[in-house]
N, C-alpha and C positions, 0 to 999 in steps of 0.2 A: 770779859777779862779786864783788870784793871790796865791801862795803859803805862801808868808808870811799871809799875813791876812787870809787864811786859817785856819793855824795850830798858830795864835798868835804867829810869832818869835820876838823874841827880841832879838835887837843888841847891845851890849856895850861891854865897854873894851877894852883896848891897845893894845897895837903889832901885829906880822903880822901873825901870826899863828891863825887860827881858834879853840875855842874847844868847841866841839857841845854837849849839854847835851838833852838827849832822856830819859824821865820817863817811868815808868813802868805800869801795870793796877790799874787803880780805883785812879789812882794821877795826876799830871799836876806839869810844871816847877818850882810852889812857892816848891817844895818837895825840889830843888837843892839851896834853899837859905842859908844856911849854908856853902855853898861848894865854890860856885862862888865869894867870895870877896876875897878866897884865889888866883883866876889868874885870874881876871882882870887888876892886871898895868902890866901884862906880855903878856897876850892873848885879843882876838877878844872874845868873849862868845856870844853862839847864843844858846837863848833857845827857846822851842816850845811846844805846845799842842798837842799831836793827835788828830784826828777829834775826836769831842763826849766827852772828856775832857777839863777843865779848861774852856778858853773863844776863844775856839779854833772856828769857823761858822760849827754846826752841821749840819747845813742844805747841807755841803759837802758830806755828810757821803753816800757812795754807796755802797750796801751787796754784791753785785757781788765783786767789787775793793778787798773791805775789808774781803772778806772769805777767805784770807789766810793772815799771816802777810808781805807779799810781797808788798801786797797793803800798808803799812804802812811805810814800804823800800821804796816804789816808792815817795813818799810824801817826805822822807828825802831827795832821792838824787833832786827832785824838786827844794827843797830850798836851797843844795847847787849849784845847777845850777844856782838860780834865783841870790843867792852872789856869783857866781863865785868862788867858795872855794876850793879846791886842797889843800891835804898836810892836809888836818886838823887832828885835837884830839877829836875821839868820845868818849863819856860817856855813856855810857847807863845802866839802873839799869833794875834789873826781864828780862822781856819782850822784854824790850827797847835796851837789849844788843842783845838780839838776832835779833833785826830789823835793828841794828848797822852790826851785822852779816851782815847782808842777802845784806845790802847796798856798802856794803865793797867788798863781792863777784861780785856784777855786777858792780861797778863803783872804783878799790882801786884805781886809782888814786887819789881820794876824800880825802884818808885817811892814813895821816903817821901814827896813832898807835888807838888801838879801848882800849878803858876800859873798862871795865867787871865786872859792880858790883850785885854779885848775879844770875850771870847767869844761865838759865838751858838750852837745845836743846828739852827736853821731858820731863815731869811732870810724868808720868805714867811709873811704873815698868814693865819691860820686859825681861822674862829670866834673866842672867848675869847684868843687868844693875838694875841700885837705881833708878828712879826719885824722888819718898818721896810719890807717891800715888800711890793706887791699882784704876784699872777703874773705879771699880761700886764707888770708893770714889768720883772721879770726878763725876760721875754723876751724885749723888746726891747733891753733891754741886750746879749743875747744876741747877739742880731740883727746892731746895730751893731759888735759884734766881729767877726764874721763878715765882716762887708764892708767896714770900716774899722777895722783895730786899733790904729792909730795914732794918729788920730783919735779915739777911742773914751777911751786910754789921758789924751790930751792932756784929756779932759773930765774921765772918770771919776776922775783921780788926785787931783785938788785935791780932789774930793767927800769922797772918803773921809780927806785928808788935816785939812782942815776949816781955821782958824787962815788964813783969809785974807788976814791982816793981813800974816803969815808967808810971803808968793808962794814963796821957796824951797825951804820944805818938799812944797810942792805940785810943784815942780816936779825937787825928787831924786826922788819917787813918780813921777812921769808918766817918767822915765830909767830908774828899776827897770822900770817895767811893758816898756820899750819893749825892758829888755836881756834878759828873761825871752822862751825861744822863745816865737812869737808863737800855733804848733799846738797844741803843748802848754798854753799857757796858756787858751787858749778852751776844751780838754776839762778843762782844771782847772777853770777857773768852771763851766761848765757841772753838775761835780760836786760843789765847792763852794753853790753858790748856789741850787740843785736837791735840797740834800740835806737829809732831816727826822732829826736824830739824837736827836729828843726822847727814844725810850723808850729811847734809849742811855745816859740821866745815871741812870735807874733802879738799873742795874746798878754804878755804879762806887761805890767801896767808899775810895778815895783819898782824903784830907783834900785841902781844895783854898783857893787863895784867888781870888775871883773881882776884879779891879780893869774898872772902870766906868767910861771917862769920860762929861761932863758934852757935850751937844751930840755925840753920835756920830750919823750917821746912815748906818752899816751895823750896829751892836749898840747899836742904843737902850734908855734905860735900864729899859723892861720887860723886854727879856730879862736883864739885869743879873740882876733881881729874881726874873725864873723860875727862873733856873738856882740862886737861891741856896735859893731854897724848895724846888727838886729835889731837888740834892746835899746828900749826908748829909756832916756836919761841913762844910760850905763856911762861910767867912769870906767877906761881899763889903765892897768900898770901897769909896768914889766918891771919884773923882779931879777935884781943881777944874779937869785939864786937859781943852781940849775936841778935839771929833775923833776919830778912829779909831786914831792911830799914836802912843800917848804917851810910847811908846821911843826916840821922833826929837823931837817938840815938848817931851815936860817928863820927860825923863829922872831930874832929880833928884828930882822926886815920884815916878816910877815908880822907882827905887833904895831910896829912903825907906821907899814903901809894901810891898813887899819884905822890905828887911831888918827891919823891925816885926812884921812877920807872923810871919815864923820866929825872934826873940826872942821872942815873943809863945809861941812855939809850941816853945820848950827846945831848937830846932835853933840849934847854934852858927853864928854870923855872925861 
């Protein structure tokens, strides 16, 4: 299957450098609209869908592939193969950073620098470590997907959305969640939210930048802090925006903090 029309990529944008933006659960690329008209007359922008998100062809979607998020890393480095992409700028927000991870580890030639917005490795508390949940909380969460996703979506979206004050943002999220197939997105949490990628930052070898916000409560800011003490050359922020989604709530802090990084770092912006 071709990979592009798999995962809906879209390609635009100037210059010679790639920068790949990978979304997170229960969202699709319209979430990075805010973000991408800041490098476009500088960058190549290739956006895409996971299977079972957006207007990505669910009918790809394999439970065996997809029972680890490996299978979701195989799909990235796909499409960079299919564009021939080397050297690129990944983005990846939630989930999507850590599937940036995992792609970076088996292919870095693919990738001069990985971004990291709101990343975690593990969701779930263990000993010494934060994730932001206790199991039997995942599970329940689980649970209630299962037997009302609808319902589940109308809770869980503001949560992670955060910004209150903000009802609209909570409630584009609670619209992604509901337009995201409903099967496929329960085996994605399920994978997501279940999955321990800790000794996965071991291995990666990718300069990265880790962005933090302030009040997330799905990547609270001790993982922030893990993953920076993990990863070798990682840069972290903290971002005065609060919440999980800072590519929807404060865009222009998250552009800002971005293009700082890679001035910072002799890649042309």
């Amino acid at each position: 299957m071709d990979p592009l029309k798999r995962n809906n990529v879209k390609v635009f944008g100037k210059g010679k450098q790639a920068m790949i933006f990978g979304h997170g659960f229960g969202c699709d690329q319209n979430m990075w609209r805010y973000i991408t008209p800041a490098f476009q007359q500088e960058y190549i922008i290739v956006l895409l869908d996971h299977v079972g998100a957006g207007d990505s062809d669910a009918s790809a979607y394999d439970e065996a592939k997809y029972s680890t998020l490996q299978g979701y890393a195989t799909d990235i480095l796909e499409i960079c193969r299919h564009l021939n992409l080397k050297d690129s700028i990944y983005v990846g927000h939630s989930v999507g950073a850590m599937i940036g991870i995992l792609s970076a580890i088996q292919e870095p030639e693919r990738f001069e620098r990985l971004v990291l917005v709101g990343p975690s490795p593990c969701y779930i508390n263990d000993e010494d470590y934060t994730g932001g949940f206790e199991r039997a909380e995942v599970q329940a969460m689980l649970e209630l997907m299962e037997t009302d996703y609808i319902g589940w979506s109308s809770a869980f979206a503001p949560f992670v959305m955060g910004n209150p004050d903000r009802p609209s943002l909570g409630e584009e999220l609670t619209n992604s969640f509901c337009k995201t197939d409903s099967i496929i997105a329960k085996r994605f949490a399920q994978v997501a939210f279940l999955s321990d990628n800790r000794m996965d930052l071991l291995e990666l070898q990718t300069k990265s930048l880790i962005l933090q916000c302030a009040e997330d409560m799905i990547a609270p800011a001790e993982v922030g802090e893990y993953m920076h003490n993990i990863l070798k050359g990682s840069t972290l922020v903290n971002l005065n925006a609060s919440g999980h989604c800072p590519n929807l709530s404060a865009p222009l802090e998250t552009i800002t903090a971005i293009e700082n990084y890679l001035i910072e770092n002799y890649l042309k912006v």
